[in-house]
Backbone as CSV, one residue per row, in Angstrom:
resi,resn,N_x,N_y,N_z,CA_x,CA_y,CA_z,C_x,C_y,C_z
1,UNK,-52.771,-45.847,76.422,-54.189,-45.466,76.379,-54.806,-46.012,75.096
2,UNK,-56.388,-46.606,75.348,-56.957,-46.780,73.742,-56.535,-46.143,73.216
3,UNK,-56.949,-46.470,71.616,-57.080,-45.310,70.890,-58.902,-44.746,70.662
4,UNK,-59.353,-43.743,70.583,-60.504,-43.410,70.634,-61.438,-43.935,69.548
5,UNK,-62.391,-44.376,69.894,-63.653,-45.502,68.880,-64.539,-44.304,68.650
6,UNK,-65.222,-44.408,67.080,-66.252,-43.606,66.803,-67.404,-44.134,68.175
7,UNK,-67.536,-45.364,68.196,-68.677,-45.478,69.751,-67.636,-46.045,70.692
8,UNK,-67.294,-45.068,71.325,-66.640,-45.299,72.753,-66.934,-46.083,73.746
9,UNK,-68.650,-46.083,73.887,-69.273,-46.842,74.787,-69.799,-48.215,74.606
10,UNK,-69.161,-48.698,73.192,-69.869,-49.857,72.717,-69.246,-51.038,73.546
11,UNK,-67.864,-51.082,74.002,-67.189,-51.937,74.493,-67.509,-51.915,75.966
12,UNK,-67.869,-50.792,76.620,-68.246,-50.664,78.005,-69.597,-50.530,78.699
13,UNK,-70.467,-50.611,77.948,-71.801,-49.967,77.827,-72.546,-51.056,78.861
14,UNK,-72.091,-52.401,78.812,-73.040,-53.298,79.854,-72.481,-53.212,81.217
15,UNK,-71.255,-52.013,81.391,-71.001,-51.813,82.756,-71.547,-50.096,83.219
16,UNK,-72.143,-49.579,82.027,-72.729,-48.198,82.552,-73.729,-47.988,83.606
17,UNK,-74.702,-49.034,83.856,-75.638,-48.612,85.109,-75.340,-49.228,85.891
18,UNK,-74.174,-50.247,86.283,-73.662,-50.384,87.334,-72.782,-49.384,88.114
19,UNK,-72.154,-48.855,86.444,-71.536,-47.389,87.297,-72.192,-46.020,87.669
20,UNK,-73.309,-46.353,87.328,-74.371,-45.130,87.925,-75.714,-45.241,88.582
21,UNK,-75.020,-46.847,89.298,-76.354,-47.673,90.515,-76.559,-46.841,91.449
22,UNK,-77.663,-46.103,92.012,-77.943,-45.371,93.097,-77.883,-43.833,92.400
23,UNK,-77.564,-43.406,91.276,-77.495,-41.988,91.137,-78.071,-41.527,90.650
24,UNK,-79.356,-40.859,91.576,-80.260,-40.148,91.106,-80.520,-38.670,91.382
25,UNK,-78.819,-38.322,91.936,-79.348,-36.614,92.576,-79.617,-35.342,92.000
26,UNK,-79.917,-35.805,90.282,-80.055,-34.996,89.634,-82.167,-35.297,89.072
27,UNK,-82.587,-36.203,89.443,-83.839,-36.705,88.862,-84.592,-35.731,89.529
28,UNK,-84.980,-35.017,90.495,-86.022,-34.925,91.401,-86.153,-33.185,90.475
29,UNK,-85.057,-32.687,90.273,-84.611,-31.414,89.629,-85.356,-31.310,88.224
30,UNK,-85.181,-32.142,87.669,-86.118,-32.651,86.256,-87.569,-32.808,86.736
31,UNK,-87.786,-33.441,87.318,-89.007,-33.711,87.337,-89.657,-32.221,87.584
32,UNK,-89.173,-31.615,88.576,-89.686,-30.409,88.929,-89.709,-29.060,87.947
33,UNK,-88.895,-29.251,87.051,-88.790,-28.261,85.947,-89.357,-28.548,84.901
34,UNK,-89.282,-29.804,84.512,-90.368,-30.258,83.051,-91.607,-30.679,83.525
35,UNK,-91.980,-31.074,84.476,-93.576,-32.129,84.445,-94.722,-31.148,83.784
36,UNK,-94.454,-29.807,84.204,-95.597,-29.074,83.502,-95.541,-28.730,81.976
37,UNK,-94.192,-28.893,81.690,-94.182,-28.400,80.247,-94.146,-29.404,79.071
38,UNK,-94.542,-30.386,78.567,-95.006,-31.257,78.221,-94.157,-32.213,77.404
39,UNK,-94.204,-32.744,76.244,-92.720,-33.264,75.896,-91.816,-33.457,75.952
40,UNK,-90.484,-33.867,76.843,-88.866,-33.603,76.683,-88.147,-34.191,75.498
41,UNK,-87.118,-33.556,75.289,-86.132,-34.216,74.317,-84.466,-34.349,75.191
42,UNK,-84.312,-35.723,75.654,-82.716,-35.551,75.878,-81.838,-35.942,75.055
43,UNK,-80.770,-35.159,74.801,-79.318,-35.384,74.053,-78.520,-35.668,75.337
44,UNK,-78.466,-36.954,74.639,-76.947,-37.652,75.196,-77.835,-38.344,76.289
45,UNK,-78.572,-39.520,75.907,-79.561,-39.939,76.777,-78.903,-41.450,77.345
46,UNK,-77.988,-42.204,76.549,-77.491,-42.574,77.315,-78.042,-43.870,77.309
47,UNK,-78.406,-44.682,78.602,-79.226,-46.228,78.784,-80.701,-45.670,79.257
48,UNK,-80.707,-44.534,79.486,-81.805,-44.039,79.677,-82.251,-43.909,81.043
49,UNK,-81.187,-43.433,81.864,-80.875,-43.407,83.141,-82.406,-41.985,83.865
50,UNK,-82.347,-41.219,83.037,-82.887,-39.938,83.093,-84.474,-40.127,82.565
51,UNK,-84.380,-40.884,81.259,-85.497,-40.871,80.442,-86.189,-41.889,81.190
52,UNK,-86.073,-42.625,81.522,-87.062,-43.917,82.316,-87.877,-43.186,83.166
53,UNK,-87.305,-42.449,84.418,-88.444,-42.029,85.219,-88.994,-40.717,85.240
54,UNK,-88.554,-40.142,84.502,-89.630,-39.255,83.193,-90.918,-39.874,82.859
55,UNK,-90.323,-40.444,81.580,-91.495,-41.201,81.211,-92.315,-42.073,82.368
56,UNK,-91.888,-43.184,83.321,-92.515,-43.066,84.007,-93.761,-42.497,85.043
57,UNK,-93.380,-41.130,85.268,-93.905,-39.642,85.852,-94.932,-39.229,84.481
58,UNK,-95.540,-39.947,83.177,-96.200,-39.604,82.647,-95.967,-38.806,81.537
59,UNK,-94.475,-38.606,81.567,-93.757,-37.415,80.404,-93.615,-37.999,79.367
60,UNK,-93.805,-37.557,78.016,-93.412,-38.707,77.267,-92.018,-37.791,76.697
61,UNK,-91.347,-38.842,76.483,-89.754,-38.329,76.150,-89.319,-38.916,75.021
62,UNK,-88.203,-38.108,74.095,-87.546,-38.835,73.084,-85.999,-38.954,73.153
63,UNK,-85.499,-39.528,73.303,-84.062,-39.498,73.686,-82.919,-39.571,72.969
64,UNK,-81.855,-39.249,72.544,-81.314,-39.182,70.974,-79.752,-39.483,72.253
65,UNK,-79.208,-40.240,71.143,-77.702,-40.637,71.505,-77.349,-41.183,70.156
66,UNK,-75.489,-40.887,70.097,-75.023,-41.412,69.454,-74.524,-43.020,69.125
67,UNK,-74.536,-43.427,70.433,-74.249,-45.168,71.088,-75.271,-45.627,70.818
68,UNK,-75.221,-46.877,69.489,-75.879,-48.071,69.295,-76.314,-48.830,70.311
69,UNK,-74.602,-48.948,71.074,-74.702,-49.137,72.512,-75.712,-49.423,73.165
70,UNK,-75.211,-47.747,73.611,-76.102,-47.625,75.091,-77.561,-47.395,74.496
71,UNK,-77.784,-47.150,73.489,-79.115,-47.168,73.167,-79.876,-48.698,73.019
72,UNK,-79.253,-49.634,72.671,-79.844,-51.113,73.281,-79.920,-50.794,74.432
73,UNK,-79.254,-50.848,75.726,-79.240,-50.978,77.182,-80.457,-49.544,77.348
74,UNK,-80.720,-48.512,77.402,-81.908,-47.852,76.690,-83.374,-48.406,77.020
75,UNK,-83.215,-48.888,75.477,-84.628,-49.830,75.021,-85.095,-50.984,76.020
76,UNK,-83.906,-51.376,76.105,-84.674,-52.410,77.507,-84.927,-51.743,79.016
77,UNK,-84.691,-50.990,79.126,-84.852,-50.101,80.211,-86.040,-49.021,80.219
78,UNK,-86.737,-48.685,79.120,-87.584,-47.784,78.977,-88.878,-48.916,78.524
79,UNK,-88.649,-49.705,78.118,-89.663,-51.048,77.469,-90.839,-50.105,78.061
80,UNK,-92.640,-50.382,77.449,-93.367,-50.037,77.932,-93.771,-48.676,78.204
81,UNK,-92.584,-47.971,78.461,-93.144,-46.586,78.673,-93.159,-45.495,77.602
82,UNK,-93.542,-44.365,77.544,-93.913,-43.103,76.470,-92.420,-42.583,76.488
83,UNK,-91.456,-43.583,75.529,-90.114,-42.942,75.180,-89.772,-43.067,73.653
84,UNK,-89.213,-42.647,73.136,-89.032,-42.993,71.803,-87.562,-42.198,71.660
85,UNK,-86.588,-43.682,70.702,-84.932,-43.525,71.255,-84.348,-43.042,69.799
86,UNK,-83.716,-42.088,69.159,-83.058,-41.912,68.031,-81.308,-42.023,68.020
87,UNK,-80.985,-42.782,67.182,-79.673,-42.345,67.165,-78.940,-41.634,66.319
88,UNK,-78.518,-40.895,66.581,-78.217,-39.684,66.331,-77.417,-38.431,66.993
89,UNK,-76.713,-37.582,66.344,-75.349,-36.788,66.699,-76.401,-35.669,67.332
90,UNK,-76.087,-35.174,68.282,-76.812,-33.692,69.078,-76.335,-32.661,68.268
91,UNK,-75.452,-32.520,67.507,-74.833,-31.523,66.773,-75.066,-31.407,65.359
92,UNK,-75.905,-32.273,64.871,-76.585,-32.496,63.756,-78.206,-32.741,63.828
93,UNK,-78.819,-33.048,64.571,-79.750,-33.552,64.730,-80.813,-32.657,64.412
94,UNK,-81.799,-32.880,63.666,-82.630,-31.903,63.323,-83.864,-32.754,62.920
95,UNK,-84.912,-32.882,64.337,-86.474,-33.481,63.943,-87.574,-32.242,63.579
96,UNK,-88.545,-33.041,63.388,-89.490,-32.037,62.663,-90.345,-31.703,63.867
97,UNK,-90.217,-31.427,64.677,-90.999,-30.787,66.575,-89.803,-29.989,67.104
98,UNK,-91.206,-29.831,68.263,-90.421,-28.909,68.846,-91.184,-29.745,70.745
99,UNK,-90.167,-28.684,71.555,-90.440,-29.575,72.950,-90.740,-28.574,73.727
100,UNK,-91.489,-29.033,75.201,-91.210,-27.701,76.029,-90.108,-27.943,76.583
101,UNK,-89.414,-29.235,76.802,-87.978,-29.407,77.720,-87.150,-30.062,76.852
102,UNK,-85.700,-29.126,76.798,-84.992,-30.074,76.119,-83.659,-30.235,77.226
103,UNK,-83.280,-31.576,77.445,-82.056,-31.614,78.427,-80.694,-32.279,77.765
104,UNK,-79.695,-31.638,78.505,-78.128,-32.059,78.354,-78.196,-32.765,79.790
105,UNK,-77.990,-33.878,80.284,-77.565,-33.671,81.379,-76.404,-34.368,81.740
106,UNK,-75.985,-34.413,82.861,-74.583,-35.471,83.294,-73.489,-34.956,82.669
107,UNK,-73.430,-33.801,82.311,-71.900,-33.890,81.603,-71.872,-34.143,80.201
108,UNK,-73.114,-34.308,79.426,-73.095,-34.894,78.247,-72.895,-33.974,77.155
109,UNK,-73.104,-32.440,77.358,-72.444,-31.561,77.013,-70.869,-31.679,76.610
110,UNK,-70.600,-32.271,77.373,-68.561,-32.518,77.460,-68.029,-33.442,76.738
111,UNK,-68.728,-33.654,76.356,-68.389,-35.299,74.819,-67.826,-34.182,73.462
112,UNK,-68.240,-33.307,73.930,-68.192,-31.805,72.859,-66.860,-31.871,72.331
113,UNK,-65.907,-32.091,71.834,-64.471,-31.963,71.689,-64.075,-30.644,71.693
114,UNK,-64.900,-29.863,70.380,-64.379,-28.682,70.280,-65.172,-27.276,70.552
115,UNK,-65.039,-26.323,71.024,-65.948,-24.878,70.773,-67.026,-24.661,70.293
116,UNK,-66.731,-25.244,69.045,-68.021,-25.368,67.533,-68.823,-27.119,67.692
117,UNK,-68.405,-27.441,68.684,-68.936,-28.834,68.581,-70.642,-28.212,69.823
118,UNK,-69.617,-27.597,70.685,-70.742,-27.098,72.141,-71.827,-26.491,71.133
119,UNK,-70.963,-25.604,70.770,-71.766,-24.174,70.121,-72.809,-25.010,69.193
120,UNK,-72.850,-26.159,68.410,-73.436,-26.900,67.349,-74.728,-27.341,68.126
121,UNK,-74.093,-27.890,69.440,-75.018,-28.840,70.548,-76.206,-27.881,70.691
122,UNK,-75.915,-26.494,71.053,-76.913,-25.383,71.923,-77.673,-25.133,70.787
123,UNK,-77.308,-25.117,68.747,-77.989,-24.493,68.566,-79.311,-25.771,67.800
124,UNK,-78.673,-26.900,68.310,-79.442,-28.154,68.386,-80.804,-28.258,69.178
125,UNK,-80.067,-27.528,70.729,-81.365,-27.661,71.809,-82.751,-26.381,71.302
126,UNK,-81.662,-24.933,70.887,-82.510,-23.772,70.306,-83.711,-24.600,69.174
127,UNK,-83.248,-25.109,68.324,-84.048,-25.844,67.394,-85.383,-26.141,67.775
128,UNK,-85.073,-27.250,68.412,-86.424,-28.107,68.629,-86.803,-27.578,70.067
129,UNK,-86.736,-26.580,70.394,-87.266,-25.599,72.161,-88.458,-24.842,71.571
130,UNK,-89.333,-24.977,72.233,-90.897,-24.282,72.017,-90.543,-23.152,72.464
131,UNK,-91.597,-22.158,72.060,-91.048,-20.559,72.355,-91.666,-20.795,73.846
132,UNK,-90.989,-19.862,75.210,-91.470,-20.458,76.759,-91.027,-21.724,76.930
133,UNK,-90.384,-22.379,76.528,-89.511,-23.888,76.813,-88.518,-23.288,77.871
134,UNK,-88.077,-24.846,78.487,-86.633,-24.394,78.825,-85.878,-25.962,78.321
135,UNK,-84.568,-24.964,78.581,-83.090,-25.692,78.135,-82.663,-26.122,79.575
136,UNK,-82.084,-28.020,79.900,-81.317,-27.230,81.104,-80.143,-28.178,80.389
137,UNK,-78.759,-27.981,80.843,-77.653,-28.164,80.502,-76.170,-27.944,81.747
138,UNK,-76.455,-29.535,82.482,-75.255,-29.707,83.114,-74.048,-30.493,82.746
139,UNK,-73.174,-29.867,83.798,-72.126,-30.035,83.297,-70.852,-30.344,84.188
140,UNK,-69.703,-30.660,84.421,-69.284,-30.765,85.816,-68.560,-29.099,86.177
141,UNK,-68.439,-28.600,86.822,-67.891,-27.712,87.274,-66.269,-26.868,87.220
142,UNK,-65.769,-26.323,86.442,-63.986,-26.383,86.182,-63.386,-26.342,87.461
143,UNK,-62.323,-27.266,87.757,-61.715,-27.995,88.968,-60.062,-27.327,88.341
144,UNK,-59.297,-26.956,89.365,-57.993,-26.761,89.421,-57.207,-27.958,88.827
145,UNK,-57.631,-29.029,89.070,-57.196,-30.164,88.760,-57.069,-30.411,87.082
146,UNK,-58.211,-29.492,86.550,-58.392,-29.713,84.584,-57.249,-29.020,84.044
147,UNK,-56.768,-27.989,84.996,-55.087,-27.438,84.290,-53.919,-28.144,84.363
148,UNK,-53.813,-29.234,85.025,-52.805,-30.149,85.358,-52.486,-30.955,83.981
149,UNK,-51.353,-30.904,82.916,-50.988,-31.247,82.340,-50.466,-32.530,82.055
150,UNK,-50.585,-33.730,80.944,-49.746,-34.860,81.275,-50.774,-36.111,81.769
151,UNK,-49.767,-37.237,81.675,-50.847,-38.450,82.508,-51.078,-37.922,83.957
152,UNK,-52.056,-38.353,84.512,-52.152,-38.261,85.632,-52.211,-40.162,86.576
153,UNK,-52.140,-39.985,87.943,-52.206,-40.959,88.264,-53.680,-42.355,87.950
154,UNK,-53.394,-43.310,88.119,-54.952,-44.255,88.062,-55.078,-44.751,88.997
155,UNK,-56.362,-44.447,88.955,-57.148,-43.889,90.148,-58.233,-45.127,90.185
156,UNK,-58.477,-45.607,91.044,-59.563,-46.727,91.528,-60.497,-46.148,91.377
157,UNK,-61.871,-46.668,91.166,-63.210,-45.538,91.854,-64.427,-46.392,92.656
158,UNK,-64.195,-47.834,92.366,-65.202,-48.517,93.077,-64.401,-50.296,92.990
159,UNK,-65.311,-50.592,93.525,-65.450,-52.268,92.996,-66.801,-52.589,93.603
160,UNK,-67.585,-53.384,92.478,-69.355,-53.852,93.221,-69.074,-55.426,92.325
161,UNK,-70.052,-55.586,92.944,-70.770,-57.110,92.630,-71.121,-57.008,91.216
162,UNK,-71.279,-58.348,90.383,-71.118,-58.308,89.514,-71.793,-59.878,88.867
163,UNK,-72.717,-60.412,88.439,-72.795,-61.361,87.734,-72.279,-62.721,88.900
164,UNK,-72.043,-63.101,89.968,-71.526,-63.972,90.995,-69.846,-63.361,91.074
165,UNK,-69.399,-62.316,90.381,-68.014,-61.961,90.611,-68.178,-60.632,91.097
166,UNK,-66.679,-59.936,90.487,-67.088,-58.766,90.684,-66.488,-57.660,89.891
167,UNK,-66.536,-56.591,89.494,-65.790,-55.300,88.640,-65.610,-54.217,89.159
168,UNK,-64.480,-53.885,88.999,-63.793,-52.729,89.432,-63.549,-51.631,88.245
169,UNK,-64.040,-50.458,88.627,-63.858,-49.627,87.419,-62.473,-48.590,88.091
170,UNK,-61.483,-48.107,87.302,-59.909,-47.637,87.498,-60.193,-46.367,86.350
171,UNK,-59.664,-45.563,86.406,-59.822,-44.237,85.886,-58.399,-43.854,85.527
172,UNK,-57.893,-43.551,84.172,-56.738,-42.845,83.794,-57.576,-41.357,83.515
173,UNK,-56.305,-40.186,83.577,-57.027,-39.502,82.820,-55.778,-38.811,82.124
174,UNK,-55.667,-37.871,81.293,-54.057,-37.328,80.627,-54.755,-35.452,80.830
175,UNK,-54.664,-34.906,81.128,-54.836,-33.315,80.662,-54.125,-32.938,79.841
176,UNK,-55.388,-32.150,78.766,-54.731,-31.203,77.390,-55.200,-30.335,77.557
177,UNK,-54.707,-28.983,79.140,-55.004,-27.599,79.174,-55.526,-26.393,78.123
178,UNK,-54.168,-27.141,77.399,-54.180,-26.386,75.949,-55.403,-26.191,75.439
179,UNK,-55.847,-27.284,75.146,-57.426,-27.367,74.147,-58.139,-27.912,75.239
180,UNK,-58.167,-27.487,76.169,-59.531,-27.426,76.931,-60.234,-28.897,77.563
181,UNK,-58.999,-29.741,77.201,-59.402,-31.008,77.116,-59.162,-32.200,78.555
182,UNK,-59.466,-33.174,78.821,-58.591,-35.054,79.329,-59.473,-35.560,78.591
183,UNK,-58.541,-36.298,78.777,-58.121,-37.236,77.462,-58.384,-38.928,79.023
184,UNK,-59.766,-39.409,79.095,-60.255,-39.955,79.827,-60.317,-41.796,79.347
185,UNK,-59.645,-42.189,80.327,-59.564,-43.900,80.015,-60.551,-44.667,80.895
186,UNK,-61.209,-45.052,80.870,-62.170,-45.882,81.832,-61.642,-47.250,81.315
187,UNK,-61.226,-48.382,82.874,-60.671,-49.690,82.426,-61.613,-50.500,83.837
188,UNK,-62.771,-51.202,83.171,-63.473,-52.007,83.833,-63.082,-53.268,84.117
189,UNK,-62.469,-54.064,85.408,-61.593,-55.066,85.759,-62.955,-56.218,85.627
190,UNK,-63.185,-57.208,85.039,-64.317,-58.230,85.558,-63.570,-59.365,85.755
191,UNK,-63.797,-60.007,86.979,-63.231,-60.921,87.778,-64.264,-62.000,87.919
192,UNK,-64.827,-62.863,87.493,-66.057,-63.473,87.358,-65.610,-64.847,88.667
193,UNK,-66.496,-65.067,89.310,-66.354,-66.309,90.212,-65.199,-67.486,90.286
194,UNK,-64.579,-67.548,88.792,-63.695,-68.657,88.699,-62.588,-68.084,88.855
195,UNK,-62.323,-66.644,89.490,-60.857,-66.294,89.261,-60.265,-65.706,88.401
196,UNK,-60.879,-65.473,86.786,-60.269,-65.387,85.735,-60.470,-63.972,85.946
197,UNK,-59.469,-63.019,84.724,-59.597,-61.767,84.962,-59.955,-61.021,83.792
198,UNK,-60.671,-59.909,83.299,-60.437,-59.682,82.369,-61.086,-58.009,81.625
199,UNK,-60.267,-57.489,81.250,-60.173,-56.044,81.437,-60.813,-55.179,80.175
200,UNK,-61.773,-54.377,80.244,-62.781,-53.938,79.142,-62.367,-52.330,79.377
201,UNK,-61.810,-51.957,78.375,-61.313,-50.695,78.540,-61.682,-49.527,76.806
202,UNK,-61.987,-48.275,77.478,-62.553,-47.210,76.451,-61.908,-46.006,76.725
203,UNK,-61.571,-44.969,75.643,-60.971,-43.672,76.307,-61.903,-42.338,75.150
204,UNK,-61.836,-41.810,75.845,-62.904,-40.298,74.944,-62.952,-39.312,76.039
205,UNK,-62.596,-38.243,74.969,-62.031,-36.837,75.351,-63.317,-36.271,76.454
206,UNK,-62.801,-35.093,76.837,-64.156,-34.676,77.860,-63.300,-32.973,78.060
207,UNK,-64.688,-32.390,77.237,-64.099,-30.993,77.430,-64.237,-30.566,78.522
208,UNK,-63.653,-29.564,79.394,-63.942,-28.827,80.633,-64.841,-27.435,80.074
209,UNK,-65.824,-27.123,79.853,-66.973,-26.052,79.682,-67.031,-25.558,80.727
210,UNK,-66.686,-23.584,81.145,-67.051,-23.161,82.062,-68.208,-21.863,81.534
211,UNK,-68.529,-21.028,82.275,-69.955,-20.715,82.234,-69.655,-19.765,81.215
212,UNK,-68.393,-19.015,80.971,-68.939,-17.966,80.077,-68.700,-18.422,78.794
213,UNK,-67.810,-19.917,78.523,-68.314,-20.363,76.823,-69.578,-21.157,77.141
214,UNK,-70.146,-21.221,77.665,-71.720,-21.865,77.838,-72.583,-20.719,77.640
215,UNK,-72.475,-19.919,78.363,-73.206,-18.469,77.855,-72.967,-18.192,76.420
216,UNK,-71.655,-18.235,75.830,-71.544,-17.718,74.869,-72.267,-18.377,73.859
217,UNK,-71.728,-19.677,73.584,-72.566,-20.684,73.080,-74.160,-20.724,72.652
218,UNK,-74.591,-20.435,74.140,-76.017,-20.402,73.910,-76.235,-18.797,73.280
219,UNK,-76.198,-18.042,73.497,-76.362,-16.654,73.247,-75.963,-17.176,71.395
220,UNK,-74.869,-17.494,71.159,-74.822,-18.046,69.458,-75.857,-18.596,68.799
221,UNK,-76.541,-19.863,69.842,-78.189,-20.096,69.364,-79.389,-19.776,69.712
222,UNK,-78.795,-18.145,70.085,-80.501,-17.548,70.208,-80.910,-17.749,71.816
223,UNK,-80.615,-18.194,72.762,-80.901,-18.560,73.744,-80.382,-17.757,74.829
224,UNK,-80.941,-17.821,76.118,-80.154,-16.743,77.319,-80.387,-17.582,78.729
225,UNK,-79.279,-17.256,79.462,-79.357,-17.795,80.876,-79.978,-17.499,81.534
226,UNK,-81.849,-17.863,81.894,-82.126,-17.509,82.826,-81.691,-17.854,84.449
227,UNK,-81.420,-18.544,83.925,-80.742,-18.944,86.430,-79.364,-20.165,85.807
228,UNK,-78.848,-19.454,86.784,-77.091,-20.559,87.146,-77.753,-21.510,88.162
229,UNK,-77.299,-22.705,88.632,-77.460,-23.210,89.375,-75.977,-23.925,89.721
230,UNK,-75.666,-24.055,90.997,-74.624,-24.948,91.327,-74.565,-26.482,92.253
231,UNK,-75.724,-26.411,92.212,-76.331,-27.980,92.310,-77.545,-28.039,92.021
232,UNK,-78.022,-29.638,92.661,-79.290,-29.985,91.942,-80.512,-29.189,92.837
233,UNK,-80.200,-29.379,93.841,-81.427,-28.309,94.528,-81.499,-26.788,93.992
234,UNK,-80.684,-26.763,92.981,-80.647,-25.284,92.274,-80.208,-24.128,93.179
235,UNK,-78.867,-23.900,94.094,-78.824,-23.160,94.731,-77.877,-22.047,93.962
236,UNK,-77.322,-21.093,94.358,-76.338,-20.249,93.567,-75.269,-20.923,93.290
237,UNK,-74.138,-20.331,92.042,-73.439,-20.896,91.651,-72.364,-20.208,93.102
238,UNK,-71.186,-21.172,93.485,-70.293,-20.602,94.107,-68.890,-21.288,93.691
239,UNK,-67.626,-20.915,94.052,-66.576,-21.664,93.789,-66.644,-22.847,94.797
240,UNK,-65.843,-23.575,94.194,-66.004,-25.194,95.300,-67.251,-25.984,94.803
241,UNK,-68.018,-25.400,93.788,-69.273,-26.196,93.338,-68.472,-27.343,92.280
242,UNK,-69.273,-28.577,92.533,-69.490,-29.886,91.852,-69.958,-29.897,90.539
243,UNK,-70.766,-28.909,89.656,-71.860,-28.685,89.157,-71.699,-27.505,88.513
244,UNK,-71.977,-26.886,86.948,-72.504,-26.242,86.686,-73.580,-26.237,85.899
245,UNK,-74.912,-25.850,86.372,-76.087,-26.366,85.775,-76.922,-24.834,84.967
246,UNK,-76.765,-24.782,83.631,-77.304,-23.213,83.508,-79.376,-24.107,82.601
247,UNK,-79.820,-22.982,83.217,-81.169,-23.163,82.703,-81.371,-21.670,81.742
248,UNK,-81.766,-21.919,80.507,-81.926,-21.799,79.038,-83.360,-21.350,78.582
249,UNK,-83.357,-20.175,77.846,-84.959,-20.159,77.434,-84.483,-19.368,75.862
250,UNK,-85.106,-19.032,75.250,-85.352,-17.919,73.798,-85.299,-16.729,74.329
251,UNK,-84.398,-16.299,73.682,-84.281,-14.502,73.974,-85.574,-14.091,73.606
252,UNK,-86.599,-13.044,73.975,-87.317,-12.354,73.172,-87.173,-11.928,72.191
């Protein structure tokens, strides 16, 4: 396995919106929860998968990531519209505003390594949240599979078109039950037209967060769960869910 890069995504970053071509089943959910409340701020924004058609929709957004990265791939992707990109740690981050929407989304919560890393993140979003704001903060769902100890098998997950070739992205992952952790390898195959082969590979931890250190967390920065959601149409949380999505406001 790599060994883990302060920017993880710097080496893989021009294969990120190929690996998230078509995925938008979380956009329509945003739109519907922020358009009235005016400003957003996302942590862990990424190429700006989320923030583009936001801003688009008239929102103006600021988007903070740690990836130099993915924050180039970002900037060219938001060009033109009411976004403005910081780089910068979610767990440190401290601007001088405040928002009516601040979002985690995709899992970006889970970059978290440790307890105090989450707990740092929430009291990041508390910060800059207008009093009547909301928080939303997804996340993937705890799977039977996150207790499984050890390497696990590698796992294919696609192959698409690519530049006249094509790339295949392959998935290791290792579980560390113990600390809450996998220990996640992403190895992007690019096979370019002439045959040649050649393999772009990144690994970074990914905590498993289930709802009551997310509650807890937030409740640490002042904040309370108003609604669980277990998908994007916001339905109840149940077991077998994909998703845990909690929406966030200021305690009174």
């Amino acid at each position: 396995m790599p060994p883990a890069s302060p920017d993880p995504f710097a080496v893989v970053s021009r294969f990120y919106d190929l690996d998230m071509e078509g995925y938008e089943d979380d956009i329509a959910m945003y739109r519907e929860l922020v358009t009235s409340r005016g400003a957003v701020l996302e942590l862990g924004c990424g190429t700006g998968r989320v923030a583009a058609p936001l801003a688009a929709a008239g929102l103006t957004v600021v988007g903070v990531d740690r990836s130099a990265a993915m924050l180039r791939r970002a900037r060219e992707r938001t060009r033109g519209l009411p976004v403005t990109l910081v780089e910068d740690d979610m767990r440190t981050l401290r601007l001088d505003r405040r928002f009516g929407s601040v979002l985690i989304p995709l899992g970006g919560l889970q970059h978290m390594e440790r307890a105090s890393d989450v707990a740092a993140a929430l009291q990041t979003a508390a910060a800059h949240l207008e009093r009547g704001g909301l928080a939303l903060v997804d996340v993937e769902a705890a799977h039977p599979d996150d207790l499984v100890p050890g390497p696990q098998p590698l796992l294919e997950h696609w192959t698409r078109p690519w530049r006249g070739g094509t790339v295949t992205k392959q998935v290791a992952v290792e579980g560390q039950p113990s600390l809450g952790l996998r220990r996640v390898t992403w190895h992007f195959d690019e096979q370019p037209a002439d045959g040649s082969l050649r393999r772009h590979s990144t690994s970074f931890p990914l905590r498993t967060i289930g709802a009551g250190e997310l509650e807890l967390a937030a409740r640490l920065a002042g904040l309370r769960v108003r609604e669980w959601c277990g998908d994007y149409d916001r339905s109840p949380v149940s077991d077998g869910d994909d998703r845990l999505i909690a929406l966030l406001e200021h305690k009174p």
